[in-house]
N, C-alpha and C positions, 0 to 999 in steps of 0.2 A: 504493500500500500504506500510506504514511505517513497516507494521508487517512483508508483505510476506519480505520485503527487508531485516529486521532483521535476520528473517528465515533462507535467501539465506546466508546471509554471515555467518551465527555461522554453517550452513554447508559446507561452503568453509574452514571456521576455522579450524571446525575437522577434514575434508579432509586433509588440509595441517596438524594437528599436528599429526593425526597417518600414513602419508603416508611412515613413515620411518621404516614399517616393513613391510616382506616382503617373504608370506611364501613358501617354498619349502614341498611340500606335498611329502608322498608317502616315506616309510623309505627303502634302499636302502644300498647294502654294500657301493657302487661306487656311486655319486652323484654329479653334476656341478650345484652347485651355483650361475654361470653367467661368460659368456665371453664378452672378451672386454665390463667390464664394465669402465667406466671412473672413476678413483679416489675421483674426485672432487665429484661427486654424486651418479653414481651407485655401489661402493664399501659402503660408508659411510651410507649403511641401518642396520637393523637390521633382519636377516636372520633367520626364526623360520622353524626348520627344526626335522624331525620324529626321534626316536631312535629302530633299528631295534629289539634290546634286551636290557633288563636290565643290561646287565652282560657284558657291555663293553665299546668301549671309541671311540676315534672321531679323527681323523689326518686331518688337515686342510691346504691347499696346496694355496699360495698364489701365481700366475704366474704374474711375471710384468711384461708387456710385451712395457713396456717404454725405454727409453734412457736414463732415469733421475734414479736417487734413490727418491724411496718412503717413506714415515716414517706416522706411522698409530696407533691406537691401538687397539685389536681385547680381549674383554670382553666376557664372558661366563656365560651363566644363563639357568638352568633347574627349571623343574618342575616334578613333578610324575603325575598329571592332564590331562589325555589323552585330556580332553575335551576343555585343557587353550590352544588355538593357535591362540593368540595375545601376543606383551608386550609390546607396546610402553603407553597402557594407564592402563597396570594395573602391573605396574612393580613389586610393590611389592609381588606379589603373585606370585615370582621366587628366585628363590636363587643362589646367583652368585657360578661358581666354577672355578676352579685354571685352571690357562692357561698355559702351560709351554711348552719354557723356561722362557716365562713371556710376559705382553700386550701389552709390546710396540714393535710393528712393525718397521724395516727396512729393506724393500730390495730393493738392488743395481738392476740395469741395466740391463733387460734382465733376469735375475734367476731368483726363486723361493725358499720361506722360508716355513717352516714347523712348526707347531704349533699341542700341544697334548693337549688334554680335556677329562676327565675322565667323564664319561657320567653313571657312574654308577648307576644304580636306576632310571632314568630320563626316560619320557614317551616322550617331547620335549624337543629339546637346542635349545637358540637362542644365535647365533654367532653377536654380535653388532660392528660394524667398526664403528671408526669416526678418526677424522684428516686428511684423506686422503684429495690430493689436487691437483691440476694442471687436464690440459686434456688428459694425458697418461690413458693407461688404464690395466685391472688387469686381470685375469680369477682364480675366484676362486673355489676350487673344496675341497671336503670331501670322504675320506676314513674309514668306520666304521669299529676299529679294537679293541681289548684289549691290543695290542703288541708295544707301542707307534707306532711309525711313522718309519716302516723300523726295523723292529727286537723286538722281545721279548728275554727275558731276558735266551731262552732254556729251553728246557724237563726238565731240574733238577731244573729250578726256582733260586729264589734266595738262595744260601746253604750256606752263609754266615752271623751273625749276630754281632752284636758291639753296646757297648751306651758308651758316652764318656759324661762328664760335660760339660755345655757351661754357661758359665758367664752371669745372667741376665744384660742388656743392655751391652755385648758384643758378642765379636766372637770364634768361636773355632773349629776347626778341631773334625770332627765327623770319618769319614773314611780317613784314611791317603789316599795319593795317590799312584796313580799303577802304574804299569811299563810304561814305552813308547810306545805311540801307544793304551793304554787299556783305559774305559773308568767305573763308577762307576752306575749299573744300581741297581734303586730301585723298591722293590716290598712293602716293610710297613714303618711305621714309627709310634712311640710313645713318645710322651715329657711329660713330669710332673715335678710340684715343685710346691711350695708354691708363689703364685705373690701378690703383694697387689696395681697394678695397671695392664691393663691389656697391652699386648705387642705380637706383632706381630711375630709370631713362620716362621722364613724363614729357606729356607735351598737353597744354592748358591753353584755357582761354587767357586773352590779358585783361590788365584792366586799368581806366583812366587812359590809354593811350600807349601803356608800357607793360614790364614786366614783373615791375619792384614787388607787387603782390599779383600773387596766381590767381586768375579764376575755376571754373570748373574744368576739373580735369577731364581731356579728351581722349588720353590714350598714353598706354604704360607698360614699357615694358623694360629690359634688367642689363646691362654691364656688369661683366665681370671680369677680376682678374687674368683666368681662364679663357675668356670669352668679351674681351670691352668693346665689341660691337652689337649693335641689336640694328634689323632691318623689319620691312614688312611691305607688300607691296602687291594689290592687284590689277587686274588687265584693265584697264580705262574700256567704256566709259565709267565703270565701276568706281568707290572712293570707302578707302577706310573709316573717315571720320572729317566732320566739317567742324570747326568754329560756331557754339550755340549763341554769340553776340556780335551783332554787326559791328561793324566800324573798330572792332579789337584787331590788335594783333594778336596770330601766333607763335606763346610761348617753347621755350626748351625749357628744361631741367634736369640735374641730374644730380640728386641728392641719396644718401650722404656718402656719394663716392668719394676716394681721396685720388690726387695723379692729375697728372695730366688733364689742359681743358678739352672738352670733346667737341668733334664737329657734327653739326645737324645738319643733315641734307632733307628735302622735303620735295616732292613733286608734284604741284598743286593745280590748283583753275581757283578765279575770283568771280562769284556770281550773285 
């Protein structure tokens, strides 16, 4: 009796520790995730959902449909492993990717926020929410596109190029900013320099005109001693990530590497 009872609860255990994924089968351009899920718990799962091509990316549409402002964080982890669709108990065997304009969630009352994820190469994403809280509730929905979320970058791609210095453990204006109204869209990026600690490669909105303080983070990835270059790059018309305020520049950073200053290359379009 002692056993079967043992039994029963180390599979209530694992019932409750992997109950927080939650797969969406079947890859699809258009795809709902779940309506009126409640924040407090049916948002805060971890969503493993199909990639219809290798050759493209993910817009993610978060609808509050509460009175209150929400604040969440929404994490990204692929795999190439058609056959891996679970993650909550074998995490490692996924690789997180950049969320942009970055994880942490907020949205007000009533709207909806948008979130881009480059799904390149990836057989499944799994979309992980957690902080969400209160009993309002969300409807989340995925658009499979290459074009972020609402416009690619045009037929002629990104026809612009530029690298500018940026100060290891500082900031610097990589792309000046554009006119009124225009916003700065990317299609690659390539950093390199000598690091002898390693430091996390961002690229942000600016703000006021400059770099001195960062705005929202658009995109992050890592130098390291081993490795002090990081690149990222899709076929135009396609774009990694744009600028979420007009008339900023975009920033570099590269904190808290130590060594040598790095160089940003960037290959953009202004629209």
């Amino acid at each position: 009796m002692r056993k079967r009872l043992a039994m029963i609860a180390c599979c209530l255990l694992t019932c409750n520790l992997f109950a927080a994924d939650k797969r969406i089968p079947g890859a699809a351009v258009y795809q709902v995730i779940g309506r009126s899920l409640t924040w407090a718990s049916g948002v805060n799962q971890n969503f493993i959902l199909d990639v219809i091509s290798p050759a493209t990316g993910m817009c993610v549409s978060v609808q509050n449909n509460d009175v209150s402002t929400h604040t969440y964080t929404l994490n990204a982890f692929e795999t190439s492993d058609l056959n891996l669709v679970s993650y909550a108990a074998v995490t490692g065997k996924w690789n997180s990717i950049p969320v942009s304009p970055g994880v942490s969630g907020s949205t007000v009352a009533n709207s909806v926020d948008q979130f881009y994820v480059n799904t390149s190469g990836a057989a499944h994403v799994t979309l992980v929410f957690a902080g969400g809280s209160g009993a309002g509730t969300a409807d989340l929905l995925i658009s499979q596109t290459p074009n972020f979320c609402g416009g690619g970058v045009g037929t002629n791609g990104c026809n612009k190029s530029i690298s500018n210095i940026v100060p290891t453990a500082g900031n610097a204006i990589v792309v000046p900013a554009p006119a009124t109204g225009l916003f700065i869209h990317v299609c690659a990026y390539h950093t390199s320099g000598q690091v002898t600690a390693s430091g996390t490669i961002t690229w942000a909105n600016g703000t006021a005109g400059a770099c001195t303080v960062l705005g929202a983070t658009l995109w992050q990835g890592v130098a390291t001693t081993g490795n002090p270059s990081d690149s990222l790059a899709v076929a135009a018309p396609s774009q990694l990530f744009q600028t979420t305020v007009a008339a900023q520049p975009l920033c570099g950073s590269n904190n808290p590497g130590t060594g040598a200053n790095h160089v940003f290359s960037a290959s953009y379009a202004i629209f």
